[in-house]
N, C-alpha and C positions, 0 to 999 in steps of 0.2 A: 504493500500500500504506500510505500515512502511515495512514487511516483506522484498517486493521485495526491500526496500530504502536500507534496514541493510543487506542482500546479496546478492546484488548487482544481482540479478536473481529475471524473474519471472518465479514466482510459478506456474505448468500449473495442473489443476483437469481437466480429459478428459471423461466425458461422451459417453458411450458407447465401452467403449477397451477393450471387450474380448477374453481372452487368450484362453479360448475354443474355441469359435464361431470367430476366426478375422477375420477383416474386414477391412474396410476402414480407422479406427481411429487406427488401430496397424502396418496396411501395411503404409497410409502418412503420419500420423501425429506423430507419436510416433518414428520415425526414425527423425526426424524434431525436434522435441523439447530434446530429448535426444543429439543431436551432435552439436543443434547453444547453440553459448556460451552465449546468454541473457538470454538463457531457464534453467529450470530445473523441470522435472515430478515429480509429489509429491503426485497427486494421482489419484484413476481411480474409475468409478462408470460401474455398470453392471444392471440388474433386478433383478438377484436374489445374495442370500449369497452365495451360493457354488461357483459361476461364480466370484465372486465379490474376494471368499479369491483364488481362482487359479491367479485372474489376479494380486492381492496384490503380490503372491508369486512370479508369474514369472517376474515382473517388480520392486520389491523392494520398496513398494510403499503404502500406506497405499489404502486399497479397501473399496470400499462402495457399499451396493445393494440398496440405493436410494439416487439419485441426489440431492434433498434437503441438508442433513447431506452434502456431499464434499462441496456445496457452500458454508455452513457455516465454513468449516474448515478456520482455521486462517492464513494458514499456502497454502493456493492458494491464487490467485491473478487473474489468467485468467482460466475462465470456457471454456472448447472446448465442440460445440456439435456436436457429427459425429453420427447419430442416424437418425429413419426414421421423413423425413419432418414434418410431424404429431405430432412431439414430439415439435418442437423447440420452438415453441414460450411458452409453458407453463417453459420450460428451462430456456429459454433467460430471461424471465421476472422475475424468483427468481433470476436469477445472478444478474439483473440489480438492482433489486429492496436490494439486501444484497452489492449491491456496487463492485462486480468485473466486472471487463472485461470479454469482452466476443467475444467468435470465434465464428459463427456458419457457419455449412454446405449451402449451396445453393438450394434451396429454401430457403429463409430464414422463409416463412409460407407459411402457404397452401392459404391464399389468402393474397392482398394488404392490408387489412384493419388490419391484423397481424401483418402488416410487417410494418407499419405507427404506429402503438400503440409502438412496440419494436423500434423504430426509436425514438421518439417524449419521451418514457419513458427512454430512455440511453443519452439523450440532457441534459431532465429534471436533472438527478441524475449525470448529469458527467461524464458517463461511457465513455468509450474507447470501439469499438467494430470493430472488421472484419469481413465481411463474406467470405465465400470461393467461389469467382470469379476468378480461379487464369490463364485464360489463359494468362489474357495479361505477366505473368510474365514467358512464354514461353520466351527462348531465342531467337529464330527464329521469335518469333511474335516482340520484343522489337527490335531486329536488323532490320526488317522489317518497322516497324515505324521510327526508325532514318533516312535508305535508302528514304524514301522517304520523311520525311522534309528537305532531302537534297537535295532533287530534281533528285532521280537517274532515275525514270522512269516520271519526269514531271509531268503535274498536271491529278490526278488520274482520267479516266473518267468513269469505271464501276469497278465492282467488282463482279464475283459469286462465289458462297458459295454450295459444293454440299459436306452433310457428311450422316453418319449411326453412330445407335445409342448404340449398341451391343445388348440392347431387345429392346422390343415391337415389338418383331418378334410374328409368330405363337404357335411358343414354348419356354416355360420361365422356369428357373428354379426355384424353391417356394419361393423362397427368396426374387424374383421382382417380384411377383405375384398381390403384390398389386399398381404397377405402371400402372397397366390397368386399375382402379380404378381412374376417372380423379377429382373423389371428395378428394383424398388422398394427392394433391400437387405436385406431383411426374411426372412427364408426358413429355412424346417429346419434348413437347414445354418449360416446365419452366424447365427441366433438362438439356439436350446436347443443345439444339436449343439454350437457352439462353446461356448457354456458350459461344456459338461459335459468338453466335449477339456480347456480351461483349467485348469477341475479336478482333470484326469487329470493334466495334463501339471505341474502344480503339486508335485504327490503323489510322480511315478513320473516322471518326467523327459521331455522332448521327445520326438517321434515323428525318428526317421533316415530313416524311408521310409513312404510308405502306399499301398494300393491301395485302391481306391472302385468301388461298383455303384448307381445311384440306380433311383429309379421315379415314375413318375408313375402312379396304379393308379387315378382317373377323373379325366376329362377338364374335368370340370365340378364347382363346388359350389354348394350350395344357399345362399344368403341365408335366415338365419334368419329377420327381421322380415316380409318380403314375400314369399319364395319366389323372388325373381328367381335369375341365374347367375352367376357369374362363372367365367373359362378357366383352366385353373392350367395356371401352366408352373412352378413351382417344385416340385421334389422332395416328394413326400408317404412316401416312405418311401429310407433310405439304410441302407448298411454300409459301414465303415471298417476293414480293417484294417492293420497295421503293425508295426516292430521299434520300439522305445523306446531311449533311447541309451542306457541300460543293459545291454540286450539281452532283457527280455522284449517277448512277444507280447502286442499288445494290441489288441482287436477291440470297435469301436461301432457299434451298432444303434439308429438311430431311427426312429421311426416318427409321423405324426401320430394327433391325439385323444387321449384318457384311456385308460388302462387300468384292466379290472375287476378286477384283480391291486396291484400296486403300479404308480405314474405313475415310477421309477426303483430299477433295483439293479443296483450296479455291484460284482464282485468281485476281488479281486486276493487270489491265490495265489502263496503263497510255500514255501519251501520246508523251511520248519519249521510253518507255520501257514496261518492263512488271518482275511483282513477282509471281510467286507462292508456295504454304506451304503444304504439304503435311502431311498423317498420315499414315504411313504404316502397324506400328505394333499393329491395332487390339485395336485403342483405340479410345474416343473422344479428342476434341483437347485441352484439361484441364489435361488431366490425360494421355498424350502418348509424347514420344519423333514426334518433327517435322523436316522436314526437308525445307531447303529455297532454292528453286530457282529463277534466274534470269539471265534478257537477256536486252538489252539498248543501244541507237544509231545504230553503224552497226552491231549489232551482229543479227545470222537468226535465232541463236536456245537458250534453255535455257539451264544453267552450274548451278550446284549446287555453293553456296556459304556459304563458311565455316565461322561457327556462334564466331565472336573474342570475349578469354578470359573473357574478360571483363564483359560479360553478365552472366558469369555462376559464377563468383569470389565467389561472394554473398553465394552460396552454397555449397562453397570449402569442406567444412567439412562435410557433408551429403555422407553415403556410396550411391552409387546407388540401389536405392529404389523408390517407388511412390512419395517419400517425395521429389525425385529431381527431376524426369522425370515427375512426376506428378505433379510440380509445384508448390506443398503445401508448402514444404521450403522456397520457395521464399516470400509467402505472410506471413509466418512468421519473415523471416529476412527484410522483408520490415518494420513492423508492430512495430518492435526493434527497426529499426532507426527512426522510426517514432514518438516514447518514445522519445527517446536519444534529437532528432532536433529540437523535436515542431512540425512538420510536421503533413499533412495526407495525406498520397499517398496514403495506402493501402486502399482497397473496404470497405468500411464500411455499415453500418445500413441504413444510410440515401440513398448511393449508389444502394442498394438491392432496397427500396423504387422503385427507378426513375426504376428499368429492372423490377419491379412489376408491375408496371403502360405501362410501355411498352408491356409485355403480352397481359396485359387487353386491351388493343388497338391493337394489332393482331387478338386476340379471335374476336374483336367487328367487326374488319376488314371481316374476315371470317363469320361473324354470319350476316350483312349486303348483303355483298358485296359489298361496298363502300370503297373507301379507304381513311382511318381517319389519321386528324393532327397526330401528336407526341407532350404528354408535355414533355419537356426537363427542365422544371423548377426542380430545387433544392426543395425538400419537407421542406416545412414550421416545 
């Protein structure tokens, strides 16, 4: 850490930011650490060298074509991993284990027992870590949460939750080809679905119990590029429902592909009022502009309400990008103050843990058909 001590920045090595092929790590994250002022990119890893010296060039930046080498460089501090789930935990664990800080994407592994090693080994060694949960740092989701420990729609008695996922439609394009693959990490359920629970459970409190019904509604999907198949064994369409530890009812519905409707709207009902959060533009609710409405006492209908300053301050400096509307910025300017204060508000390692184990109690929910406790315990 002397680095980040002596200027006054940290150093960010980003896993996965190709300048050829960009993606998710050059659309949120690299818009995000280039414009908050705690950050500064120093450098980027790709798979191979020719990817690795394009993305050097186009970011000014020292490039690497294997992740190992940028962990060791001296000169990072925080490893980002925005690469496929599959990848993260052998990631996560040289960062930990070389002593930096570490982002990773969501999933944080492809199963719980990944996700508990990289939790329990970043304890062990010190580390500092975030994962990428960043609905709650929605501005309409945070103003939403205020509205109502303020009591605007009384005490909260249901809640549903109906989105789409953009794939695990019938046709995919090669690139999520392997999110059909429910051995790969990557799937309805621990991708958008958790998301948007994280969200929920942000807002309105943990799940006590839930019951699950999945489907798989065809067998096969098309490959966009060439028409070839691929087999899905991962869920294409799920419901969730459950008590909240408050004691309202709260039911989630996902399903894969777009909708011709809204791509999310999720409502909670209370008992003076009523919110609801919208996703219009084609996104899940982590990575799209939302919008908030609300209605309360005598009012019969609901009126959009305009999300104050104050929630978006935080990401003043970010041009509009994924890195704002998609939330990213936010969990990194949280992540800074959370250096700075002593604090830990941002999602961490150990947080992944507890929506890992929540999964597996969905799954087991669905695999029974019983509806199973929730541990909410903090991971050891």
């Amino acid at each position: 850490m002397s680095n980040q001590q002596e200027n006054k920045k940290i150093g960010v090595g980003v896993v996965g930011a190709s300048s050829a092929n960009p993606g998710w790590a050059v659309f949120a994250h690299l818009p995000a650490i280039q414009n908050l002022p705690d950050y500064e990119l120093r450098a980027v890893s790709t798979s191979r060298r020719d990817s690795a010296d394009a993305a050097a060039k186009e970011f000014g930046v020292a490039g690497y074509d294997n992740y190992n080498d940028m962990i060791h460089d001296p000169n990072v501090d925080l490893i980002v991993i925005a690469t496929n789930v599959d990848t993260h935990y052998d990631i996560a664990l040289a960062a930990i284990e070389a002593g930096k800080m570490v982002f990773s994407e969501w999933p944080l592994g492809v199963t719980t027992d990944e996700a508990q090693e990289l939790a329990a080994r970043a304890k062990a060694k010190g580390v500092r870590t975030m994962v990428g949960m960043q609905a709650r740092f929605s501005p309409a989701i945070q103003y939403a949460r205020d509205l109502i420990r303020e009591g605007y729609i009384g005490e909260v008695m249901s809640t549903t939750m109906n989105g789409t996922s953009l794939i695990w439609g019938p046709v995919t394009p090669k690139k999520f080809a392997y999110t059909y693959d429910v051995t790969k990490g990557a799937t309805l359920l621990s991708s958008p679905t958790l998301h948007a629970i994280d969200g929920l459970n942000y807002v309105l409190g943990d799940f006590e119990n839930v019951a699950a019904k999945f489907a798989i509604r065809f067998p096969e999907a098309k490959v966009l590029e060439d028409e070839s198949t691929v087999k899905v064994t991962a869920p294409t369409h799920l419901a969730i429902t459950g008590t909240l530890t408050g004691g309202a009812l709260a039911t989630v519905v996902y399903r894969g592909e777009t909708s011709r409707d809204v791509d999310l709207r999720w409502e909670i009902n209370g008992s003076k009022g009523q919110l609801v959060i919208i996703a219009e533009n084609n996104g899940n609710i982590q990575n799209t502009a939302l919008k908030l409405f609300g209605g309360a006492g005598e009012q019969t209908s609901l009126s959009e309400m305009e999300v104050p300053d104050r929630y978006t301050d935080i990401v003043k400096d970010i041009p509009e990008s994924p890195a704002k509307f998609g939330n990213v910025g936010y969990v990194y300017a949280s992540f800074a103050k959370d250096l700075r204060e002593g604090t830990n508000i941002t999602p961490d390692f150990a947080h992944a843990v507890k929506r890992h184990r929540l999964a597996d109690t969905i799954v087991k929910a669905n695999e029974t058909g019983i509806a199973q406790k929730v541990d909410n315990a903090d991971p050891q």
